[in-house]
N, C-alpha and C positions, 0 to 999 in steps of 0.2 A: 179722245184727246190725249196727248203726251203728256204724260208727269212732266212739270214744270219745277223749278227751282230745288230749294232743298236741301244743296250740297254738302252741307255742312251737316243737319244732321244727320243724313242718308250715310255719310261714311263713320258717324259716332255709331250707328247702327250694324252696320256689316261687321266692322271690326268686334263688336259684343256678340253677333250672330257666330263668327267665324271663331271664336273663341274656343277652347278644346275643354275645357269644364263648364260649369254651374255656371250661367249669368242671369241677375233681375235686372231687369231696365224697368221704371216710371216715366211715361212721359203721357203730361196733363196740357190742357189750355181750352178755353174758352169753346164754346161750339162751334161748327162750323169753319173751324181753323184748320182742318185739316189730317188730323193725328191718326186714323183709321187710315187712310190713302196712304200719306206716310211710311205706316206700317207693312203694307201690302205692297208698295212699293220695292221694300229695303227688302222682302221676304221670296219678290218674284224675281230680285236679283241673285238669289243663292239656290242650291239644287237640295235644301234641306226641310225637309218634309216639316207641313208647319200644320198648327191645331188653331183654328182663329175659331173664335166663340165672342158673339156681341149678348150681355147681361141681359135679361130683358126683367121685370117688375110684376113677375110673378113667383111661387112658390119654390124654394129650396129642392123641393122636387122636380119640379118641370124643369128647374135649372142644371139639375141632373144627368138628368135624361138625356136633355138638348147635350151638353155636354158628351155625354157618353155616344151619340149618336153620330156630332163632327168626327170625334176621333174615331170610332167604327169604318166612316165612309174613307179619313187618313190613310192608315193605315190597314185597311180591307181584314178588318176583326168582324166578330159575328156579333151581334147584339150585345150590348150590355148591359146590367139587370141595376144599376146602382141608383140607389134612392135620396144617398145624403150625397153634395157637396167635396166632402172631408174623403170620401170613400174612393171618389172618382177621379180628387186630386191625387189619393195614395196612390192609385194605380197608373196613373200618369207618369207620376215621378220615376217610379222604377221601372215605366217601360224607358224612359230617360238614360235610364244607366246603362242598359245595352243597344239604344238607337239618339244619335243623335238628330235632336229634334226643337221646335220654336211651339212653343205654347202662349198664345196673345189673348189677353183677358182684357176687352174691350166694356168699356163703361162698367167699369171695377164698384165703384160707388153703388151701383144697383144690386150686385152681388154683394155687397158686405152689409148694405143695408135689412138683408133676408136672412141672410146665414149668423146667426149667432157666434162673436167669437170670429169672424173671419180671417181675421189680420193675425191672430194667433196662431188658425187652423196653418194658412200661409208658413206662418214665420218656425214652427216645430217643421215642418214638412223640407222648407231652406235648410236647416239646422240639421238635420238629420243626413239629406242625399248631395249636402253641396260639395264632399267631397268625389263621390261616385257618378251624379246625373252627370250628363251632356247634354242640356237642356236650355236654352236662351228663352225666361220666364218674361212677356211683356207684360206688364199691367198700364191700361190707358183708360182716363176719367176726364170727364167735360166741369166735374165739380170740386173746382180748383183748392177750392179751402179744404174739402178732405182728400185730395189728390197729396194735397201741403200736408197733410195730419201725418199718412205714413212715413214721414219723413223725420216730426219730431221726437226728440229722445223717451219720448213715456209712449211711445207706440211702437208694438213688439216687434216691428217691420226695419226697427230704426237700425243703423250701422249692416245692412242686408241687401242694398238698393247697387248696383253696382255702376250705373249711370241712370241720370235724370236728364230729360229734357222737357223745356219749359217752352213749348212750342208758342209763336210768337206771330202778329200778321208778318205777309212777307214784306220787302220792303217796295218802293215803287220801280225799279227795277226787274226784281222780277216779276211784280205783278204784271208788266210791260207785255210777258210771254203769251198770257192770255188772249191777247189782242192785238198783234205784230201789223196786221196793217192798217192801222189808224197811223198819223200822224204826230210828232212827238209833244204838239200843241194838244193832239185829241188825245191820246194819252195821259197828260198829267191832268186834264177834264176827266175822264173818266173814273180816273187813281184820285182825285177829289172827291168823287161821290161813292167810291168802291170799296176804296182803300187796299188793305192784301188780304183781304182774307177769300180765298181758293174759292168757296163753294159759292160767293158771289160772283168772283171774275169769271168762271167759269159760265156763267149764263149773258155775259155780253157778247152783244153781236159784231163783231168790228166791220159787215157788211151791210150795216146800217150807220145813220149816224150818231153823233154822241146825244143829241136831243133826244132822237127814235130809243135809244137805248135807255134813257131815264123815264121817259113816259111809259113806256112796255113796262118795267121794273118796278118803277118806285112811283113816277106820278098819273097815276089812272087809278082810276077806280078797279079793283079786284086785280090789282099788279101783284105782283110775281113776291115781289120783298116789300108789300105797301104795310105789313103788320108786323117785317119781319124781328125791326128796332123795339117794338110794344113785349110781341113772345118773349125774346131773352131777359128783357128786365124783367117780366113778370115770373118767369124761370126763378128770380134770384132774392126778388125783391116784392114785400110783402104789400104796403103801401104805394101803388106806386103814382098817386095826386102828388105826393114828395117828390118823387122822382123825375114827375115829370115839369114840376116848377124848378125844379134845378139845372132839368136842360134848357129848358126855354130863355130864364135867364142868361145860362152861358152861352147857347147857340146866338144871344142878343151882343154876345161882348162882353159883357160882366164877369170877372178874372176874381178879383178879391174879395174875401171870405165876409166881409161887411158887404158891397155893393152883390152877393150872391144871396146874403139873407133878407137884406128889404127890397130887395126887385124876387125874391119867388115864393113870398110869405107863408115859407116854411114857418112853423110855428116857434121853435124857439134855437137858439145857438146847440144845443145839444143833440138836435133833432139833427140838423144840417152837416154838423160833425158827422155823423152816423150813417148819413146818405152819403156822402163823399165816400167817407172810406169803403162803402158797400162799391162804389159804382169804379172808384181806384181799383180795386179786388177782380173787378169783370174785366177792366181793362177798357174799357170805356172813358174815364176820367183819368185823367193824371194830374198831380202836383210838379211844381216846380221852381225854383228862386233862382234868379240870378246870380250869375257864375261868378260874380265881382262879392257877392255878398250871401252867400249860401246859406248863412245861419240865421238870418234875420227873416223871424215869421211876418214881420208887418208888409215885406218884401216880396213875400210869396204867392204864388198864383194858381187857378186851377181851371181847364182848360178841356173840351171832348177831344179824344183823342184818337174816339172811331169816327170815319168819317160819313159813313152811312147815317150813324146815329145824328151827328153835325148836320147833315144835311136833311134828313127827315125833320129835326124839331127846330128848322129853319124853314125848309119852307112847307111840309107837307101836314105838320103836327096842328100848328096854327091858320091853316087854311084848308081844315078836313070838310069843312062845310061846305066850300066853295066847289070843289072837288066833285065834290058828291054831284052835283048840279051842272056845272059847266063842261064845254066840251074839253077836251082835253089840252088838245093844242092851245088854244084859249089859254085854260090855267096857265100852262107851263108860260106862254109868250107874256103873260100879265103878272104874274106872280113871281116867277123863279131867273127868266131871261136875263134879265140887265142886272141884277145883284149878282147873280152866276159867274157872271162875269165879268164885273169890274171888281169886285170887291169879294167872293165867296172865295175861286180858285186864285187869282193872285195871294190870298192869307194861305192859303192848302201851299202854293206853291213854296212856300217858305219853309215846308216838310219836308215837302221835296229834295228843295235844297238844304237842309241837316241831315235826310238819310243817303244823300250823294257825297257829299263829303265824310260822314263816316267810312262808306263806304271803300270811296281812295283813300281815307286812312288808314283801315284795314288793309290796303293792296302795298302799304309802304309807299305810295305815290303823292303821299303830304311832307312835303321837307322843310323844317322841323316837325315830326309825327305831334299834333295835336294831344292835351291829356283831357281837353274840356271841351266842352262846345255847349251853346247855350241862349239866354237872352243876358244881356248888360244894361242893369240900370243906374242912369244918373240921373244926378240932380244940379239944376241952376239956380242958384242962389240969387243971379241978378234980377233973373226973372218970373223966381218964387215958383217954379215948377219943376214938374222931373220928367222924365220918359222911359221906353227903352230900347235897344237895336235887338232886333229878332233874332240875328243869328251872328256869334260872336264864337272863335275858337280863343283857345289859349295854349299855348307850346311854352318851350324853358325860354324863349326870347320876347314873352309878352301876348299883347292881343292883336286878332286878326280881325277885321271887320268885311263880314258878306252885306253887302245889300243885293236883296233880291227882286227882281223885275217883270213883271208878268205881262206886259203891254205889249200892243201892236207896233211904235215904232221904238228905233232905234236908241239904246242907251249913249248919248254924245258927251263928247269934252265938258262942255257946259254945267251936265246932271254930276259928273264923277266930281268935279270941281264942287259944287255943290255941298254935294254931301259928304266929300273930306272936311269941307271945312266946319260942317255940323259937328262931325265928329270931333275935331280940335277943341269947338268951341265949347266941351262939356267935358276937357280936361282926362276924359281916355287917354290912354299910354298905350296907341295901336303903332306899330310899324310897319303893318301890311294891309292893304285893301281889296280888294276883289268883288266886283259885281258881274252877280250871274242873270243873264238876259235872253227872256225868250225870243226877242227879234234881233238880239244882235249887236252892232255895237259901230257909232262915227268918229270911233276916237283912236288912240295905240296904248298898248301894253307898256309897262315900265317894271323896272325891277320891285318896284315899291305896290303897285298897281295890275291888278290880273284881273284877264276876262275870261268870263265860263257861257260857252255856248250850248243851248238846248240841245244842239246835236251831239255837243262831246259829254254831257250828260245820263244819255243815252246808248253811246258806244260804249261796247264791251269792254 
């Protein structure tokens, strides 16, 4: 299959590869996201002889050797005899100074874990040839918190790094490339339960359908990614009965930090602090306040923000039992069917549409270019509640209000009418509206009023 997406840091990478001295690059993120392909990618676009070595979790020695053994078969050297580490890096670096060359140290965290001292060994070895090597130093780590350590000032690696990248899922867009002929309805279905991260899209079928594709995957018995949400948290996270009361909750709806701790009875406020931020850090959870009122904790919300994991402790977490017993098809048409889709992907869709408009942000094709984008909460005082609009930009001229629409028929006069007048009635200071519509739209544009179709979505 063709490298997809990327672009952005594929060309941060060339331009450090192509560099006529010394460069370290770090680039860390979550597993499965992709950063070894990446790398291999940016390296089989250049004609510069490259040393790729993946860590593995055994001895200083064996890591040696392995070592000494890629670059042998590189560079067609005859054996070499080296036993430390520190020995085989010296000799690397100085073949550096008369061959330009990419040295990529893949799951870095496993080798510093064994080597005593590593990041020191590193950072004298920089200090010494970064005037003379020619050498483009990658280091890449799935374990994000010490991926983040070489980076702070009391780690000898620090002011040494010469670009980082903090590799990210990709957006629904590109995730789109995985799957080109599905339909752009089957598409944001499947980028609902997939999300961007590479090493999932890559095993859907788009010559099946989107049903066939989540039963194969995720809802069958001995699927493909049926344990896949369980591994990474237990990768990271030591308890994880916590962990998994705190998705169940949120997978339920349950946003603020009160209705999170007596619906997943976490033991106490301390405890549930301490799972959040664990599960923020994977990239899994995220925090967020509304863009009208940013500083107000009482305001603030916390939300899954992979959607694999969303949809496992939606439908597959709490109905493993059933699972285990039932035919397959059965489950999915009983269990997953009709919340899937009236209620699962239409909420998903509403990501959709914030990473589409980032996106035409980014392209200069929002005028006034956006600084914010968010959720807006208000309050009615007449009638003692509050709410909030999903998806709200803000520019130097105020706010912009999306409403976003996932349904089978047409968004008409009547609905847009509607919902401005929601808007009004909760005292917003919006000047522009625009609803984005999976089927489409029985009404006209106005300068005040924009429609966004799934197809223009989707185009380039």
């Amino acid at each position: 299959m063709n490298f997809i997406g990327r672009e952005r840091e594929l060309k941060k990478l060339g331009a450090e590869i192509n560099a006529s001295g010394f460069r370290a690059v770090l680039i860390y993120g979550r597993r499965r996201i992709g950063k070894s392909e990446l790398v291999k990618k940016a390296v089989s676009d250049e004609e510069i002889p490259a040393v790729y070595y993946e860590c593995r979790q055994v001895s200083e020695e064996s890591n040696a050797e392995a070592i000494g053994k890629v670059l042998s078969e590189t560079f067609s050297l005859p054996v070499l005899g080296y036993k430390r580490v520190d020995e085989i890096l010296e000799y690397i670096f100085g073949l550096s100074e008369k061959n330009k060359m990419i040295l990529i140290i893949d799951e870095y965290p496993y080798l510093r874990a064994t080597v005593e001292g590593m990041d020191s060994i590193l950072q004298a070895l920089i200090d010494r040839y970064r005037d003379t090597s020619r050498m483009t130093l990658i280091l890449l780590g799935s374990y994000v918190d010490v991926m983040k350590s070489l980076l702070e000032k009391n780690n000898p690696l620090y002011g040494r790094i010469d670009l980082t990248i903090a590799l990210k899922q990709m957006d629904y867009f590109d995730s789109a490339g995985f799957y080109p002929d599905f339909s752009e309805e089957d598409r944001v279905r499947i980028f609902s339960v997939f999300g961007g991260v590479p090493y999932y899209n890559r095993l859907v079928d788009d010559s099946i359908s989107v049903k066939e594709n989540i039963i194969k995957l995720v809802a069958s018995e001995d699927a493909r990614l049926e344990n896949e949400v369980q591994i990474y948290l237990q990768s990271e996270i030591a308890k994880m009965v916590n962990a998994n009361e705190v998705f169940t909750a949120l997978s339920n709806g349950y946003t603020k930090f009160s209705d999170i701790l007596s619906q997943s009875h976490v033991s106490s406020g301390p405890t549930l602090i301490d799972i959040l931020k664990k599960l923020i850090k994977m990239e899994v959870v995220e925090k967020t306040a509304p863009i009208n009122d940013p500083n107000n904790k009482k305001k603030a919300g916390y939300s899954v923000c992979d959607n694999l994991s969303l949809f496992y402790y939606r439908f597959i977490f709490t109905h493993v039992s059933q699972l285990r017993v039932m035919d397959e098809e059965a489950f999915y048409d009983r269990y997953i069917a009709e919340d899937f889709e009236t209620k699962y992907v239409p909420k998903r869709f509403e990501t959709i549409a914030r990473q589409y408009l980032i996106r035409e942000n980014r392209r200069g094709r929002i005028s006034p270019p956006f600084e914010n984008i968010g959720k807006y909460y208000y309050d009615d005082p007449k009638s003692r509640t509050n709410g909030e609009f999903d998806v709200v930009t803000e520019d130097e001229n105020g706010y912009c209000f999306y409403e976003v629409k996932f349904r089978k028929n047409p968004v008409s006069e009547r609905m847009i009418a509607e919902e401005i007048a929601q808007v009004k009635a909760t005292g917003m200071k919006c000047y522009r509206y625009a609803f984005i519509s999976r089927s489409g739209f029985e009404s006209e544009e106005s300068e005040s009023v924009k429609h966004i179709t799934l197809k223009e979505m989707y185009a380039d």
